[in-house]
N, C-alpha and C positions, 0 to 999 in steps of 0.2 A: 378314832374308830378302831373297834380290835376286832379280830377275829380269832376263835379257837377251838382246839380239837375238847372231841367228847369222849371218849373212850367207854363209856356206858361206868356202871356198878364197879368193876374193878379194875379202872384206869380214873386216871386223872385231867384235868385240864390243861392242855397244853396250847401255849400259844401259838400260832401262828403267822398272825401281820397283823402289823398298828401301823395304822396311818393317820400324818397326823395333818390338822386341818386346822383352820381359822377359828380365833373366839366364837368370828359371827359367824361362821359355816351352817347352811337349811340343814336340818336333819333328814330332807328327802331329796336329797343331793347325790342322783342317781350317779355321776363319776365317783363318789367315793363308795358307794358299795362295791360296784364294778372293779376296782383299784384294790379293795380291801379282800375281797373274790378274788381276782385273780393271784393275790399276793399267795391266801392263804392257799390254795390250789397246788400253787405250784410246790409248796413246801411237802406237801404228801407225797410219797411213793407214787411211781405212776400207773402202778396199777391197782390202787384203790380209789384212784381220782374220777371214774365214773359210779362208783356207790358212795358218793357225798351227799347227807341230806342238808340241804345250806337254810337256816336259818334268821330271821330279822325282824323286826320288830316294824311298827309300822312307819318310820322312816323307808325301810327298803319296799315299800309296798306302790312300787313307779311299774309306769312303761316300759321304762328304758331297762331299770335292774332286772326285771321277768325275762325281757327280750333277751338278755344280753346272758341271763341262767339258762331260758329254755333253747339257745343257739343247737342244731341239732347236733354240732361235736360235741359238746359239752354234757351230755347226756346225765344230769344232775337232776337230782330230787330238792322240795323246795316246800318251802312252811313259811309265806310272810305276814306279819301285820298288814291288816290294811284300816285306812282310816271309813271311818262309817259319813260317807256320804248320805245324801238324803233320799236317793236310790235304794241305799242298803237300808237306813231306817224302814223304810216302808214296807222293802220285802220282810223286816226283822219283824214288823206287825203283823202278815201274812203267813206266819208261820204259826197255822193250828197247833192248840193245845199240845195234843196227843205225838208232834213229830219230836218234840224237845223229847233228847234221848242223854239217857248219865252221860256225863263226861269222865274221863280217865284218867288218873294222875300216871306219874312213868316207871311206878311199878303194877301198873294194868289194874290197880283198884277201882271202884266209883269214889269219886269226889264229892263229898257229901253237898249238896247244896248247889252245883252245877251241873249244867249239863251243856248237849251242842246239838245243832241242825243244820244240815244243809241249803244254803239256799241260790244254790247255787242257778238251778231253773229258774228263778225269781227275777233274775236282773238281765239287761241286757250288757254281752260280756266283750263286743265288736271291742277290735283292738287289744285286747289281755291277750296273752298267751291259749292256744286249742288244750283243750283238756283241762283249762283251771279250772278248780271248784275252791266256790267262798263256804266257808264254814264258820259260824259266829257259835260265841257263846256267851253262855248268861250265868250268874255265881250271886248266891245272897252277897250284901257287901260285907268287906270286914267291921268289926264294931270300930264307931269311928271314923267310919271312910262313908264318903257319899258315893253311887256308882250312878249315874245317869243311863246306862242303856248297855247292851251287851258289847263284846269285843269282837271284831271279825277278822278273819285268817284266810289267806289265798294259798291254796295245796296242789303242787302238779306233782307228777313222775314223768319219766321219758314216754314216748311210746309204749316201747318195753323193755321195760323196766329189768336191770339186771339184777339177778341173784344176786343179794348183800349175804360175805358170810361175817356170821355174827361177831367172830373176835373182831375181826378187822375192816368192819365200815365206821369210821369216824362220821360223829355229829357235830357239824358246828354251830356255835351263833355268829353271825354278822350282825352288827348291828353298834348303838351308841351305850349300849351295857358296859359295867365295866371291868368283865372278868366272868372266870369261872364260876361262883357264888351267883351271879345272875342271868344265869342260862337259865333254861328248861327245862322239864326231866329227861333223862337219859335215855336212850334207848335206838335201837335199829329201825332204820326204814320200814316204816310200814304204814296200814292203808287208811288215809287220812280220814278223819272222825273218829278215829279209836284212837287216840293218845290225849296229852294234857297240850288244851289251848290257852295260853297266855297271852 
């Protein structure tokens, strides 16, 4: 599992912890995200380590990893996959025509063919972290690919949220990706449903 820096548009990817794990390792194997977090964290300056937006894919999408991001020191920002239970199916059915709004790639375009909705009112969220919101989205598929149902994304901030300045709040991914090339689009913190969900 890696983790690494974003630097947006005019920086590069840089690494910051691999850890390394079992053939048969869960991929929702909340000690190694936690483990993979903390590594990459500490590598940062320590005063950019409260505007981290941390990243994951639906592996990091636990109890445990939330709990353990949204800890009140830690004061980090968060973008995870989560798997589409049949909770979320449902509310993903509940979701009027007219709320599906464009989705954004991460240079603030519309994404032709996607878009996202909140539904986060939809579910009951006992146990998640206060202030999560689930954001799902839906994208024709690519030719070639079958897509069974849309993706959903769990998004906090702190309380409140610190001023990110723009050179220097790094984005990372966490997750089982493998490298900079399979990250997400770039860009600074900012207010979940207006960026590209993955």
């Amino acid at each position: 599992m890696t983790a690494w820096a974003d630097h947006g548009e005019t920086g590069n990817g840089e690494p910051l912890a691999l850890v390394l794990r079992a053939g048969n390792a869960g991929s929702n194997t909340a000690a190694d995200h936690i483990e993979a977090a903390r590594l990459a964290i500490g590598q940062l300056p320590r005063h950019l380590r409260c505007t981290v937006l941390v990243r994951a894919d639906s592996g990091g999408g636990t109890h445990e990893f939330l709990t353990w991001l949204t800890a009140r020191s830690r004061r980090l920002h968060y973008s995870v996959g989560m798997t589409i239970t049949d909770a979320i199916a449902g509310a993903i059915g509940q979701v009027p025509a007219d709320a599906w709004t464009p989705a954004y790639d991460g240079d603030g375009q519309v994404r032709k063919g996607a878009w996202v909705a909140d539904i986060t009112g939809l579910l009951e969220l006992d146990g998640w972290p206060a202030g999560m919101r689930v954001i799902v989205r839906k994208e024709r598929p690519h030719p070639g690919r079958s897509c069974g149902s849309p993706t959903s994304t769990a998004t906090g901030s702190p309380p409140s949220p610190p001023t990110p300045r723009k050179a220097s709040s790094p984005t990372w991914s966490c997750g089982t990706a493998g490298g900079p090339a399979a990250r997400t689009g770039s860009a600074a913190p900012r207010t979940p449903g207006c960026g590209t969900f993955r």
